[in-house]
C-alpha positions as CSV (number, residue, x, y, z in Angstrom):
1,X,-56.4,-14.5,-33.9
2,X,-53.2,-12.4,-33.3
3,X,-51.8,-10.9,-35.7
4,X,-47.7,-12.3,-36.3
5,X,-46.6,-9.0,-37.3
6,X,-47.9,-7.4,-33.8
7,X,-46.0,-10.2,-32.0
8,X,-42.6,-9.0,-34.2
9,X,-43.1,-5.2,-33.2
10,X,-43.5,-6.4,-29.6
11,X,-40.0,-7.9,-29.3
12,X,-38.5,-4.7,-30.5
13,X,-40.3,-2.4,-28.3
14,X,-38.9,1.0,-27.3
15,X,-41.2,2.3,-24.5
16,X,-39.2,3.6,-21.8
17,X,-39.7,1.6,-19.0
18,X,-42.0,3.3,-16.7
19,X,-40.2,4.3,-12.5
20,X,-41.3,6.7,-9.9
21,X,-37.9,7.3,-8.6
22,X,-34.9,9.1,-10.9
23,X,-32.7,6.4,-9.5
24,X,-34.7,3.6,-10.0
25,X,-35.6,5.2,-13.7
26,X,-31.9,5.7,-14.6
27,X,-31.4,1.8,-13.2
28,X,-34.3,1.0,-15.8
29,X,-32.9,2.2,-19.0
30,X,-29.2,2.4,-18.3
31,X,-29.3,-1.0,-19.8
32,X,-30.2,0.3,-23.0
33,X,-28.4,3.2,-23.2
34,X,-24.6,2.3,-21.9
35,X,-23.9,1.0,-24.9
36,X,-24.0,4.7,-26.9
37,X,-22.0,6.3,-23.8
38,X,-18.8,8.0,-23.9
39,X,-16.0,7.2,-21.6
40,X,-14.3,9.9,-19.5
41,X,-10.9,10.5,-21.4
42,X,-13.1,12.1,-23.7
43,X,-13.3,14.8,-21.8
44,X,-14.8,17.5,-24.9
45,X,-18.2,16.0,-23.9
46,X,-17.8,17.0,-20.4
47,X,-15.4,20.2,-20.1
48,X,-14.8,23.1,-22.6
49,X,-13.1,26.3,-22.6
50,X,-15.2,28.9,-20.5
51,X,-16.7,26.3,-18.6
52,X,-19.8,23.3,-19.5
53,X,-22.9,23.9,-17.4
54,X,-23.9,21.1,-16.0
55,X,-27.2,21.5,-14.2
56,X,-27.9,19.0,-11.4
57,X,-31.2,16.8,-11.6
58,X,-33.1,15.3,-8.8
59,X,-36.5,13.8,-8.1
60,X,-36.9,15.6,-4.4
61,X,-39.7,18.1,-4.3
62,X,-38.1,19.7,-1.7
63,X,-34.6,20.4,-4.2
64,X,-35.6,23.9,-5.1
65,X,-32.3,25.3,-5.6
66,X,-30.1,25.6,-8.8
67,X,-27.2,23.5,-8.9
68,X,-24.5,23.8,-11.4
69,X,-21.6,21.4,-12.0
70,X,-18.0,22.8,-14.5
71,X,-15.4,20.6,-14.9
72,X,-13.1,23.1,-16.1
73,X,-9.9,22.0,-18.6
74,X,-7.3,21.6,-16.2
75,X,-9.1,20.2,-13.5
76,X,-10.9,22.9,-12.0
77,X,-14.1,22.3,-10.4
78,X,-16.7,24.7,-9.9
79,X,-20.4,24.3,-7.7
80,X,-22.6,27.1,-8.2
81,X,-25.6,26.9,-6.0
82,X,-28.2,29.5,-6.8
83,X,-24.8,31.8,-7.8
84,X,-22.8,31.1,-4.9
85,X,-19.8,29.6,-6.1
86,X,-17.3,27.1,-4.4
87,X,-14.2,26.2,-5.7
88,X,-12.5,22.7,-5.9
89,X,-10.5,20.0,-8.2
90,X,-11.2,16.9,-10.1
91,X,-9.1,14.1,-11.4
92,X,-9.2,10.7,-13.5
93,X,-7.8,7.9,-12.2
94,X,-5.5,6.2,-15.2
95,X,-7.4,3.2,-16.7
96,X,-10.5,3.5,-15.2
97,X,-13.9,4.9,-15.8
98,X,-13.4,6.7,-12.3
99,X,-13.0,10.3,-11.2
100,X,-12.3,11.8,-8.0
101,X,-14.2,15.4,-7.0
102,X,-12.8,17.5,-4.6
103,X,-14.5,20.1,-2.9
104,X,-13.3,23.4,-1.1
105,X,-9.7,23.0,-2.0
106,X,-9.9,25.8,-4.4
107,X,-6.8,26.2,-6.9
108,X,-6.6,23.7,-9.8
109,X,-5.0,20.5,-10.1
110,X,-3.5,20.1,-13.7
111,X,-4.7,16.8,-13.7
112,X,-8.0,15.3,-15.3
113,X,-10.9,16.2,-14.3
114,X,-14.0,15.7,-12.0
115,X,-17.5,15.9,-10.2
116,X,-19.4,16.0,-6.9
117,X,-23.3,15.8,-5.7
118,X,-23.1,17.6,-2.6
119,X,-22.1,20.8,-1.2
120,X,-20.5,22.4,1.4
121,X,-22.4,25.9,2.1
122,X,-20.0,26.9,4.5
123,X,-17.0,26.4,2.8
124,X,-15.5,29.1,0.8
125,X,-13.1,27.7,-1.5
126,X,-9.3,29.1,-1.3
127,X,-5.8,27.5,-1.1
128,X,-6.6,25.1,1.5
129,X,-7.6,21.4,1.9
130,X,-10.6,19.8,0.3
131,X,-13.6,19.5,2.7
132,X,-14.8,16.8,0.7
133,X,-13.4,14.3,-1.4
134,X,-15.6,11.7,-3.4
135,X,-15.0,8.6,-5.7
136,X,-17.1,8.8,-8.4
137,X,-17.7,5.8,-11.6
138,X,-19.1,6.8,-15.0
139,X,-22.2,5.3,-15.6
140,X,-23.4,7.5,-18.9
141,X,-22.1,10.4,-20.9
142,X,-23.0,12.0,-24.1
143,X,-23.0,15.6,-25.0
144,X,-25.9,16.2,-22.8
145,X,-26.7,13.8,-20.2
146,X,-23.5,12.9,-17.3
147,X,-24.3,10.3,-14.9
148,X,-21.8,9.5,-12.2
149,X,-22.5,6.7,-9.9
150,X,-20.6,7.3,-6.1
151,X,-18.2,4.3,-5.2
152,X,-20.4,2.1,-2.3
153,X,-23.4,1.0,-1.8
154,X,-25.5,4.4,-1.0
155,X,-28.8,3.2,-1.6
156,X,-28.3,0.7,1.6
157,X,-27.5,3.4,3.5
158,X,-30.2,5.6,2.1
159,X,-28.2,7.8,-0.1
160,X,-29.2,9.0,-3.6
161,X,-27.2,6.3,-6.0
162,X,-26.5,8.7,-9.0
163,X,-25.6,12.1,-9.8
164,X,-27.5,12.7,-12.7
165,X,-26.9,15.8,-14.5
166,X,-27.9,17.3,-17.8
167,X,-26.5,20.0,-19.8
168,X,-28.1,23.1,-18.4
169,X,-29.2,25.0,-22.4
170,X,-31.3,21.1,-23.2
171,X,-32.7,20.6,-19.7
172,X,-33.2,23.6,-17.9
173,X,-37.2,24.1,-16.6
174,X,-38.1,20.6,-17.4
175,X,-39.1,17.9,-14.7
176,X,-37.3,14.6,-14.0
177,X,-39.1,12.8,-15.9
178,X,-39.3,14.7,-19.2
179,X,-35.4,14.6,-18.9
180,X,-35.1,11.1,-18.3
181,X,-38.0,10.8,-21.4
182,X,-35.2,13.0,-23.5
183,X,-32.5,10.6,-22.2
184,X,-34.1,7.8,-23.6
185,X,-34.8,8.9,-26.9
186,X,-31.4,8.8,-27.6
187,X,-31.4,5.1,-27.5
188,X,-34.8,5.1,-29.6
189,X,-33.4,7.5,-32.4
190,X,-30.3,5.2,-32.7
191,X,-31.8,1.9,-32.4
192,X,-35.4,2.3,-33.5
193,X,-34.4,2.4,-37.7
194,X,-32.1,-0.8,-36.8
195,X,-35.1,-2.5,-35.3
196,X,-37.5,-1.5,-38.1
197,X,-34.9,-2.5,-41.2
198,X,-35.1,-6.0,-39.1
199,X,-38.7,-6.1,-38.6
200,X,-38.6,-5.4,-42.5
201,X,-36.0,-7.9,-43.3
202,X,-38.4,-10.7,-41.4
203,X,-41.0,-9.5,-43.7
204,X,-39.3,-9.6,-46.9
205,X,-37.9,-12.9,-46.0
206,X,-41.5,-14.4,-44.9
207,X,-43.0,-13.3,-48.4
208,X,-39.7,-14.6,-50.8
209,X,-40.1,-17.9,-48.5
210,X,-44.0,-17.9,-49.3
211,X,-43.9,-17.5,-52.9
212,X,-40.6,-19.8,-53.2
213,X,-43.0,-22.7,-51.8
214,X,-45.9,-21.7,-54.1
């Protein structure tokens, strides 16, 4: 006979939902963890004086370089790749959860800020146009995950859907899915002692209910 109590546990389980892709993986629990996300005019979770490291996470084997991401106060944007540094801008647009990256324009914008997946390696930086300009939508933020989703639909067109980045000190040397294991665990810390007190509650009020009938 089952036991009642297993039946309880089950409807507050907190596995992480298993994936073999970081997209598909992020699509998995973003469900979960949305609610406990930041929004971008809080920008002291994503840029600091000196510069936030913001190491850039994918699920290619063939991604072997090292990708860093600063949204700078001010609207600077810096992409290190393996220490070669371009230079560009970001920006909020007012009243949305969106931000727009741009690449190779150099100089800074003294607006709010940004962020961008790919890079230019031939471009140089400097007072000049942006070679690249993106549209990017906040899908998560805390102090150490940043997940930007680009405007469009890029998986029809076989495009990675998320830039998914982690703050380089919590993440760096760890695989894909340890980080999106660490992601998780977020939701489990802040939802798992909510789940139990109401697993206990049921349990309390099962045994007062029993002996009220006795």
């Amino acid at each position: 006979m089952d036991n009642p109590l297993d039946r309880i546990e089950d409807t507050f389980e907190l596995e992480m939902p298993a994936r073999e892709s970081l997209d598909d993986s992020i699509d998995a629990i973003l469900p979960k963890i949305r609610p406990l996300s930041e929004d971008l005019r809080e920008q002291q979770f994503y840029s600091m004086p000196g510069g936030k490291p913001w190491l850039e996470i994918r699920d290619d084997p063939s991604f072997l370089e090292s990708v860093l991401h600063f949204f700078n106060v001010g609207g600077e944007y810096l992409l290190s790749v393996d220490g070669n540094v371009t230079r560009g801008r970001w920006r909020l647009l007012d009243g949305t959860n969106k931000i727009i990256i741009e690449q190779g324009g150099g100089g800074k914008s003294g607006g709010k800020g940004g962020s961008d997946s790919h890079w230019d390696k031939q471009d140089g930086g400097g007072d000049k146009q942006p070679s690249k300009s993106e549209l990017y939508e906040l899908a998560f933020l805390n102090k150490h995950f940043f997940i930007l989703k680009k405007h469009g639909d890029q998986k029809r067109k076989g495009n990675r859907k998320y830039l998914v980045l982690g703050f380089e000190p919590a993440v760096k040397g760890l695989k894909w899915k340890d980080i999106v294991e660490l992601m998780y665990d977020d939701f489990r810390g802040q939802w798992g002692t909510f789940h139990y007190l109401v697993i206990g509650a049921i349990i309390l009020g099962a045994i007062i209910a029993f002996f009220s009938l006795r």
